[in-house]
C-alpha positions as CSV (number, residue, x, y, z in Angstrom):
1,X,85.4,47.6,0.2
2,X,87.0,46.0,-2.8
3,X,85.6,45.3,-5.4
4,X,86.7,41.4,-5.5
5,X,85.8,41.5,-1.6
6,X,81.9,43.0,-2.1
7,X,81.1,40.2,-4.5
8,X,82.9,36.8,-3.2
9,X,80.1,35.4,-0.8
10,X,78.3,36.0,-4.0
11,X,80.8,33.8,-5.8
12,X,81.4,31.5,-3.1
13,X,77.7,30.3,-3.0
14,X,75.8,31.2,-6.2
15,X,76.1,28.0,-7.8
16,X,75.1,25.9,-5.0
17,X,72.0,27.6,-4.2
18,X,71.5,27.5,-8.1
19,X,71.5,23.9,-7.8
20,X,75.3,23.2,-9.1
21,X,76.8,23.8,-12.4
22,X,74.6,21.0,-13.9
23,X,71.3,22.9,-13.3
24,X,72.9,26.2,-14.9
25,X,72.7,25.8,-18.8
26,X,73.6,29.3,-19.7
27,X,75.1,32.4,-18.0
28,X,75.4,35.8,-19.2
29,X,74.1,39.6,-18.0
30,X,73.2,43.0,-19.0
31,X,73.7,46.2,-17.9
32,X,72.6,45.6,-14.4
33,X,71.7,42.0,-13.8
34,X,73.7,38.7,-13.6
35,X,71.6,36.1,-15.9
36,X,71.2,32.4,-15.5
37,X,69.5,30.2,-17.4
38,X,68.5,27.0,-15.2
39,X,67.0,23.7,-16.3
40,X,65.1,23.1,-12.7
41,X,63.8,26.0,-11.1
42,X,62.8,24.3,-8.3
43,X,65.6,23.9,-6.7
44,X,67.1,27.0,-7.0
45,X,66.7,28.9,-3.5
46,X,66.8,32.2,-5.1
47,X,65.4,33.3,-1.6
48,X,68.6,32.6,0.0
49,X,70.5,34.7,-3.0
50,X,68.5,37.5,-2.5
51,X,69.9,37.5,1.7
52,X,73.9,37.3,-0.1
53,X,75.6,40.8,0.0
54,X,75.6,42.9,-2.8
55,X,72.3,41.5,-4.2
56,X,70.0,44.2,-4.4
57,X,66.7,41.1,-5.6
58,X,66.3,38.3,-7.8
59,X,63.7,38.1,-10.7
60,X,62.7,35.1,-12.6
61,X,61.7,35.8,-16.2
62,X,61.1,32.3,-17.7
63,X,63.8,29.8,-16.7
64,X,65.7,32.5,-16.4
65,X,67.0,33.7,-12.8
66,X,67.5,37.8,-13.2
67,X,69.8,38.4,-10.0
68,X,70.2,42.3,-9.7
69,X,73.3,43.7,-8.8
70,X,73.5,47.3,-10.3
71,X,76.2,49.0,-12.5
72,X,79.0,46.8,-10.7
73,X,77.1,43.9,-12.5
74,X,80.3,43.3,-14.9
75,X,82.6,42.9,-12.0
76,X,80.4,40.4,-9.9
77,X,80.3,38.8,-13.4
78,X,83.7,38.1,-13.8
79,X,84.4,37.1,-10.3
80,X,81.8,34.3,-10.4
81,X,83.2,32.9,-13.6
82,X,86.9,33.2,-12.3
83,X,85.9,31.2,-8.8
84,X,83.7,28.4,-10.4
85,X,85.0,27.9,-14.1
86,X,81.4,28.8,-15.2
87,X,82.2,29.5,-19.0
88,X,82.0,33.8,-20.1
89,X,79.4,34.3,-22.6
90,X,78.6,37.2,-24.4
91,X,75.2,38.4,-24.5
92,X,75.4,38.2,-28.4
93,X,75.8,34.4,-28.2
94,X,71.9,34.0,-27.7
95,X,71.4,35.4,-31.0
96,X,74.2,33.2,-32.1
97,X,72.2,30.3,-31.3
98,X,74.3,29.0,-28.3
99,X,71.9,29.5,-25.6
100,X,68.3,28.7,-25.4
101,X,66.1,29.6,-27.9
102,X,63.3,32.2,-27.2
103,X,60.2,32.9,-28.7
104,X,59.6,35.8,-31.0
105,X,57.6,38.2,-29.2
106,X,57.3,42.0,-29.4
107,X,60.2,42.3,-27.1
108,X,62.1,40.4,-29.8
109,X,61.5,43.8,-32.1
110,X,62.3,46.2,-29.4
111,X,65.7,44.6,-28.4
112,X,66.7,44.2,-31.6
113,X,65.9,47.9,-32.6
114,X,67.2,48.9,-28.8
115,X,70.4,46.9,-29.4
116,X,71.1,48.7,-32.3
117,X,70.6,51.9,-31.4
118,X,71.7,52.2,-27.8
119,X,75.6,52.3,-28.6
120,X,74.9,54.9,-30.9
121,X,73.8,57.6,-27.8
122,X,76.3,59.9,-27.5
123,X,76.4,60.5,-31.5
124,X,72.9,61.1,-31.2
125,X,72.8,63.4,-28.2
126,X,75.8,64.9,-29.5
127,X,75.0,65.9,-33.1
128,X,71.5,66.6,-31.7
129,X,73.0,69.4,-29.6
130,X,75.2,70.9,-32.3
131,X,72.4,71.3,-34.2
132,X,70.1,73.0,-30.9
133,X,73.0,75.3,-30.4
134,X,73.3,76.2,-34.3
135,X,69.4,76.9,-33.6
136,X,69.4,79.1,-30.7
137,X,72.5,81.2,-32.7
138,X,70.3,81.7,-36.0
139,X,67.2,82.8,-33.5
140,X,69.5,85.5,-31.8
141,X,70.8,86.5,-34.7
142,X,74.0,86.0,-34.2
143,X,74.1,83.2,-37.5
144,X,73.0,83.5,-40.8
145,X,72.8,80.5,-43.3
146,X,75.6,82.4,-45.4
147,X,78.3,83.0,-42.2
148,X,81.2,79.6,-42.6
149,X,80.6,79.1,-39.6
150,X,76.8,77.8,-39.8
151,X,77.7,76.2,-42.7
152,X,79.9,73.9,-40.7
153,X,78.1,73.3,-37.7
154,X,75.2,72.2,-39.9
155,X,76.8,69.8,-41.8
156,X,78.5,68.4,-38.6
157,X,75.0,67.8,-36.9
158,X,73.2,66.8,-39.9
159,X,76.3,64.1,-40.3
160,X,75.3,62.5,-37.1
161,X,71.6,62.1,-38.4
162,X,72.0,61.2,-42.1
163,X,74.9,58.9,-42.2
164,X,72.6,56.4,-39.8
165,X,72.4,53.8,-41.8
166,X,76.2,53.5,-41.4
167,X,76.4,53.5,-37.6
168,X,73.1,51.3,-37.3
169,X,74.5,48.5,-39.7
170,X,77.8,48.6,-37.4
171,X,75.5,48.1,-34.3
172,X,72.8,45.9,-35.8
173,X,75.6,43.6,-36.9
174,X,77.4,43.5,-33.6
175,X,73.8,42.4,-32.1
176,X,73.4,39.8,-33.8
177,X,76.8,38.6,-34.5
178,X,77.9,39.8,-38.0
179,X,80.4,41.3,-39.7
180,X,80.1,45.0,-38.7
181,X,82.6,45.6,-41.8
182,X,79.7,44.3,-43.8
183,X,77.1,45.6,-41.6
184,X,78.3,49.4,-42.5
185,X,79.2,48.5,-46.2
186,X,74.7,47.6,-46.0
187,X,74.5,50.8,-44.7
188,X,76.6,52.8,-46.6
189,X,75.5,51.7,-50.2
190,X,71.8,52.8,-49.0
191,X,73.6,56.5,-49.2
192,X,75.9,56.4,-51.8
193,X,75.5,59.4,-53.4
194,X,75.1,58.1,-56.8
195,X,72.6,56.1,-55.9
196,X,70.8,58.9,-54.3
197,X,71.5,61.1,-57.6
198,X,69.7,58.4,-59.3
199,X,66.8,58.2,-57.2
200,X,66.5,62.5,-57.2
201,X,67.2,61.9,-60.8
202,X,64.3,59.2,-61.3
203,X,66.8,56.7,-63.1
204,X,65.2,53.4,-63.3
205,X,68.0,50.9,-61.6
206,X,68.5,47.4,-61.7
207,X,70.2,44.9,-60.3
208,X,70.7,41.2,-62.0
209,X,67.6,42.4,-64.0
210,X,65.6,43.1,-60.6
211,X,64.2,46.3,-60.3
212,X,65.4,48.6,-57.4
213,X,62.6,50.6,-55.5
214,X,63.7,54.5,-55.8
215,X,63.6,55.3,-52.5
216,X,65.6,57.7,-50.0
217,X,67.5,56.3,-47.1
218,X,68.8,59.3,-44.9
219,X,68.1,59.2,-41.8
220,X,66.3,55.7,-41.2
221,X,66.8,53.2,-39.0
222,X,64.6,50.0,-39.7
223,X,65.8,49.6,-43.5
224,X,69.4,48.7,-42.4
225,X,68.7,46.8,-39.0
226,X,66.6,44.8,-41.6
227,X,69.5,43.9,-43.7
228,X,71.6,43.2,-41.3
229,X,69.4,41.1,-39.3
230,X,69.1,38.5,-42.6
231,X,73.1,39.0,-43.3
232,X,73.7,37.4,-40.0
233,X,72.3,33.7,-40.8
234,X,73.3,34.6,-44.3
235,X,76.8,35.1,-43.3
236,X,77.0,32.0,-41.0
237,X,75.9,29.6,-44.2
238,X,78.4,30.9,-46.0
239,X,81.1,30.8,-43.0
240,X,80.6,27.1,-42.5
241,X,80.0,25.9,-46.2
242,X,83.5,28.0,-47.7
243,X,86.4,25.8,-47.6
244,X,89.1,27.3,-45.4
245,X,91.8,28.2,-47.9
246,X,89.7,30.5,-49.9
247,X,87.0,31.1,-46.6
248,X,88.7,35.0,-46.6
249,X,87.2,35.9,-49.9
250,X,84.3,33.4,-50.3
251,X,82.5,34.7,-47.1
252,X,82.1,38.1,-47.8
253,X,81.8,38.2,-51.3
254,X,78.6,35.4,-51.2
255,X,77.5,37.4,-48.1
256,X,77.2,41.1,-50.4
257,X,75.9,38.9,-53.5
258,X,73.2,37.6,-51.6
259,X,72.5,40.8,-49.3
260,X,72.9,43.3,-52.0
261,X,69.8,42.8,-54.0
262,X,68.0,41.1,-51.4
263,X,68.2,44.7,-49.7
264,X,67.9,47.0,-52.4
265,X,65.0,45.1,-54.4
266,X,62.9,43.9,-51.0
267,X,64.0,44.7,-47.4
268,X,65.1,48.4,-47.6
269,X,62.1,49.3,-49.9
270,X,59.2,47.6,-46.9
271,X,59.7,51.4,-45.5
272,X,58.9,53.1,-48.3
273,X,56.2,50.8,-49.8
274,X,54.5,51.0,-46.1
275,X,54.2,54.9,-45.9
276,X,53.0,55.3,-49.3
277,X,50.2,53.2,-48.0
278,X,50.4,55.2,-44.8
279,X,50.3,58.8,-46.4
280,X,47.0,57.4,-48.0
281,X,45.9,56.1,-44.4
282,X,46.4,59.7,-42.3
283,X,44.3,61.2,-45.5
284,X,41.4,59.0,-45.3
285,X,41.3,58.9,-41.0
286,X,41.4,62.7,-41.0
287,X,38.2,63.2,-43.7
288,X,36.7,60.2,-42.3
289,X,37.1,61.3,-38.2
290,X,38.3,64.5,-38.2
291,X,40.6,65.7,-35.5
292,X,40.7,62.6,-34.4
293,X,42.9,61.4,-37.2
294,X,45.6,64.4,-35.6
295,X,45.6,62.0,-32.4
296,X,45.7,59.1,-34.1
297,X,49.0,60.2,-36.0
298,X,50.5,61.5,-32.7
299,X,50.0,58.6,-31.1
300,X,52.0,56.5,-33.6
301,X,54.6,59.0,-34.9
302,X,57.7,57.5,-32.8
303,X,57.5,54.1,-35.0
304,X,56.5,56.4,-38.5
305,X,60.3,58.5,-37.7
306,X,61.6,54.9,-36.7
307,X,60.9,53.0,-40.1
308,X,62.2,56.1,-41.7
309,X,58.5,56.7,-43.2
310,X,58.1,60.0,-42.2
311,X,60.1,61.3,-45.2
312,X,57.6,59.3,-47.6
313,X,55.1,62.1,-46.0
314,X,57.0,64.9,-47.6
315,X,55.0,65.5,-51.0
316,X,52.1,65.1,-49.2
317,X,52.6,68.4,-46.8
318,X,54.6,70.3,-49.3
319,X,51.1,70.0,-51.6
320,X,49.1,70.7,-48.0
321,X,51.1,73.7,-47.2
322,X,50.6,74.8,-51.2
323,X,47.1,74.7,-51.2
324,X,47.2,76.7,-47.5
325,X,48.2,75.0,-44.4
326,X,48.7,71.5,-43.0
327,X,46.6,70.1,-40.3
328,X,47.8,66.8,-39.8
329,X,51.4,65.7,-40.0
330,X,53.7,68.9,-38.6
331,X,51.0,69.1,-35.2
332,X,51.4,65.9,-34.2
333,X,54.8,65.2,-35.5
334,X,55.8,67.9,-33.2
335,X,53.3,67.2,-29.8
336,X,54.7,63.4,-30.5
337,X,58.4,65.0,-30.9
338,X,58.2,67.1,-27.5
339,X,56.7,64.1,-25.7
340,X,59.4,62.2,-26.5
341,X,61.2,64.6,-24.4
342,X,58.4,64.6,-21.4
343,X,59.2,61.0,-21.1
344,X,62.8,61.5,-20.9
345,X,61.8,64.0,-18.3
346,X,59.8,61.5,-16.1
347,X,62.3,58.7,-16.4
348,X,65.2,61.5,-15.2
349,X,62.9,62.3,-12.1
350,X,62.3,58.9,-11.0
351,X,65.6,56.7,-11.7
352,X,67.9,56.5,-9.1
353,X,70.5,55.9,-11.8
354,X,72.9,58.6,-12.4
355,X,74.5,57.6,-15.6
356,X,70.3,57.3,-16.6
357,X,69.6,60.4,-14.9
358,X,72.0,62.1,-17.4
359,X,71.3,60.5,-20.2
360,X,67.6,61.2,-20.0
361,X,67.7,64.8,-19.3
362,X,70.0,65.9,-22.0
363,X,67.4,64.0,-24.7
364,X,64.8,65.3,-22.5
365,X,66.2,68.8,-23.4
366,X,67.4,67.7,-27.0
367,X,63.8,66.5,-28.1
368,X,61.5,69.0,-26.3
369,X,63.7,72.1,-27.5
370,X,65.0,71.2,-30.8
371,X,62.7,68.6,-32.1
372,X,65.3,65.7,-32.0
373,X,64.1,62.6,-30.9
374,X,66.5,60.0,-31.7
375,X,68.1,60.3,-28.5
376,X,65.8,60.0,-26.7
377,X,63.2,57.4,-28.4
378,X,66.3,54.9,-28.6
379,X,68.4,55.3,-25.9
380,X,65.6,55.4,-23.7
381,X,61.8,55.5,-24.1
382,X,62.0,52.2,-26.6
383,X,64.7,50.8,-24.4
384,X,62.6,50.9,-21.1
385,X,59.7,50.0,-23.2
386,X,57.2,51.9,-20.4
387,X,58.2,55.3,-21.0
388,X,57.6,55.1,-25.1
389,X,53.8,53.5,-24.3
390,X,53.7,57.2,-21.6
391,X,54.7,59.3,-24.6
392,X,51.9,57.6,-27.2
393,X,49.5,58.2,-24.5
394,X,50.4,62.2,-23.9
395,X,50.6,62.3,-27.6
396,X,47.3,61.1,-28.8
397,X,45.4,63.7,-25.9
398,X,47.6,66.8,-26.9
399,X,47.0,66.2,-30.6
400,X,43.6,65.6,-29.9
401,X,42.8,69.1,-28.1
402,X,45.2,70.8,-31.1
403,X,43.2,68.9,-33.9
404,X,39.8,70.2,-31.9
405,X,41.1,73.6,-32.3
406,X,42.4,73.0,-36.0
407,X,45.5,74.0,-35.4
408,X,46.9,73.9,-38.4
409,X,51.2,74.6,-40.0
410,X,51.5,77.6,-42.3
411,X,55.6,76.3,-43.1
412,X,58.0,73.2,-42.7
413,X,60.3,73.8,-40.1
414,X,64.0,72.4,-39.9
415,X,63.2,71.5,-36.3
416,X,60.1,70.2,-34.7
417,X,60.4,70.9,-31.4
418,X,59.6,74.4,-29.2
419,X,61.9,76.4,-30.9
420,X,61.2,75.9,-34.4
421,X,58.0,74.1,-34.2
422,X,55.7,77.2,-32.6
423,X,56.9,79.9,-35.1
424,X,54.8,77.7,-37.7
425,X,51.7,78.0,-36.4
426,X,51.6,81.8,-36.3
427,X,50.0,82.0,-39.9
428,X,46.2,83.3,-39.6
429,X,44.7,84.5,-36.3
430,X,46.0,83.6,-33.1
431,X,43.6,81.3,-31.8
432,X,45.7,79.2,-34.5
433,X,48.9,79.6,-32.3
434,X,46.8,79.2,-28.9
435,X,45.2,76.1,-29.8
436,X,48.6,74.3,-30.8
437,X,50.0,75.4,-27.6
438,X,47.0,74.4,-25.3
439,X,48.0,70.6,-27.2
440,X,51.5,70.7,-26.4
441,X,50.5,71.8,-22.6
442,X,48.4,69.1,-22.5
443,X,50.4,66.6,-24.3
444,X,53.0,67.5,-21.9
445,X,51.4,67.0,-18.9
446,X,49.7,63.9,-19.9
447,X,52.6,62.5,-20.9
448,X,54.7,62.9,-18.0
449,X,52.0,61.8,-15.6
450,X,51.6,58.6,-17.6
451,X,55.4,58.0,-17.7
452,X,55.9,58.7,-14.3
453,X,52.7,56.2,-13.4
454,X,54.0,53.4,-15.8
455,X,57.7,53.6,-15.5
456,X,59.2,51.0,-13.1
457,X,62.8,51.6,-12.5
458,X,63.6,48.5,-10.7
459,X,62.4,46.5,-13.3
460,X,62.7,48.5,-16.4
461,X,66.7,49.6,-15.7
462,X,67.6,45.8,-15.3
């Protein structure tokens, strides 16, 4: 059947059983589901929508009808708007302001932060696996740090991972309706290497005589979704204030003198100021409780990585590891990190999705073997929400039975995941080893039970 032929009843009769085009006050969809926004509810027969081919259900969320179509959502989409003049609108123009507002809840964050990342994927999965294969080649022996060859394909998949901030500000800004030439120029100066020369240097740096936090940027996520979430209304004031003539030059240049210290002197630094504070919190929960400061951790490493805190935790294991071996951070960091990848693994096993299907088996493999998470966490345990809360659950129960057994790192590893994690753990006697792996076995299990209990594909793919 056609395309245009599996979707017209749906055209045809959408907007009458809607109520008319005077009830609808916005239209839209995501990856699976057409979205209407109605101003009386009750009289849409949603009931009669749900008997209209090619529906596969209807959902109400709010005043908002969900009708689920499935991957074909975009061409459904278009018909409807072709055959009744209903006006196209992007799913960015709710952050623009032109639809209804919605209140700020914690599915305000996770969109965002989803948003952001989600486009990102395939540089993700695919750096990710450059730098599993470049793994498995040093453990055979067939690479050595010194070969060219190494060299390159370690640059290549740290490139996908470092320059973050770049990709991020693009996506943040295209979220929520910036400039993603500004969005990446955010990102970029958070890299620059002579700002991070100054920061390894410990140069004191000022802007407009405000101090700028020394921090590191690599890698993080949060720090430039930050910025570029503020740019965005920043950027529209100066849009609508600039006279026309000279609008070319006056937006962006306003935009970057507002953005650039705001960012450097208070939003990019929230990451760093919080995980000093948090290097000082996993210290006192594991003298005060014990191994039960190990689950703790666990439980809440995905959002440490995400803020980009986790490198603030550096001096603390390097002075661990000096004084003999670290018991809190490198275990749970890497239970949490394999996790990441048993969710992936439940979500795989239950969607009927392909394209999902995929996508969550190659992060599943990606986090559980070479200890990267990105992947996975963003394109899919934070984006289906369900699957994250399954791997904080596994997490916290497999760090708890390592942190019983004291399980404890002896080294920092390059990747925290099966490969590179368990080698680690092989300093003292063996039980050290055992214990560590009885927590990923449990964390493991637990994890993917949980998921596979929590995880709702009909609701969570929409």
């Amino acid at each position: 059947m056609a395309k245009k032929e599996r979707y017209a009843a749906l055209a045809d009769h959408v907007v009458e059983y809607l109520g008319g085009k005077d009830n609808i006050s916005f239209f839209t969809h995501c990856v699976t589901r057409l979205r209407f926004n109605v101003k009386d509810k009750s009289i849409v027969q949603d009931k009669e929508i749900e008997k209209i081919e090619g529906v596969m259900g209807c959902q109400w969320v709010g005043d908002q009808l969900q009708i689920i179509i499935g991957q074909a959502v975009g061409d459904a989409y278009n018909l409807i708007a072709e055959k009744t003049g209903l006006a196209k609108q992007d799913a960015v123009a709710e952050d623009m302001g032109d639809a209804p507002k919605k209140k700020f809840s914690i599915n305000t964050i996770f969109d965002a932060i989803s948003g952001s990342i989600t486009p990102l994927i395939d540089v993700l999965i695919g750096a990710g696996f450059v730098k599993i294969v470049l793994l498995l080649l040093e453990q055979f022996g067939l690479l050595t740090p010194e070969m060219p060859t190494y060299v390159v394909l370690n640059f290549v998949g740290d490139a996908g991972f470092y320059f973050l901030p770049v990709f991020i500000g693009a996506m943040a800004a295209k979220k929520f309706g910036a400039s993603q030439g500004l969005g990446m120029l955010l990102g970029a100066m958070l890299i620059h290497p002579n700002f991070v020369a100054a920061v390894s240097g410990g140069q004191a740096l000022n802007i407009f005589g405000l101090p700028i936090y020394a921090a590191t940027y690599s890698s993080s996520v949060i720090p430039a979704i930050l910025a570029v979430a503020v740019m965005a209304p920043v950027q529209r004031f100066f849009a609508r204030t600039s006279p026309d003539s000279v609008r070319s030059i006056t937006e962006p240049f306003f935009t970057l003198v507002v953005m650039v210290p705001l960012t450097l002197c208070v939003l990019a630094p929230l990451g760093s100021f919080l995980g000093t504070y948090l290097s000082q919190a996993i210290l006192w929960l594991y003298n005060t409780t014990g191994f039960f400061g190990v689950a703790v951790f666990a439980c809440i490493c995905p959002w440490v990585v995400m803020t980009g805190m986790h490198s603030s935790l550096m001096p603390y294991m390097l002075d661990a590891l000096a004084t003999g071996a670290e018991f809190i951070v490198l275990p749970g960091m890497i239970i949490s990190n394999i996790d990441q990848g048993a969710a992936c693994a439940a979500v795989a096993l239950k969607t009927k999705n392909k394209q999902i299907r995929s996508t969550a088996a190659s992060c599943a493999i990606t986090a559980m073997v070479g200890g990267v998470t990105e992947p996975g966490m963003f394109g899919i345990n934070l984006r289906f929400k369900t699957p994250m809360y399954g791997a904080m659950i596994g997490s916290f129960c497999g760090a708890l039975v390592a942190g019983f057994g004291g399980a404890a790192a002896h080294a920092i590893t390059g990747s925290a995941g099966l490969i590179g994690g368990l080698p680690i753990f092989l300093g003292g006697d063996i039980s050290n080893l055992i214990w560590m792996v009885a927590g990923i076995a449990v964390g493991v299990v637990v994890t993917f039970i949980a998921t596979y209990i929590l995880y709702k594909p009909e609701v969570a793919e929409a």
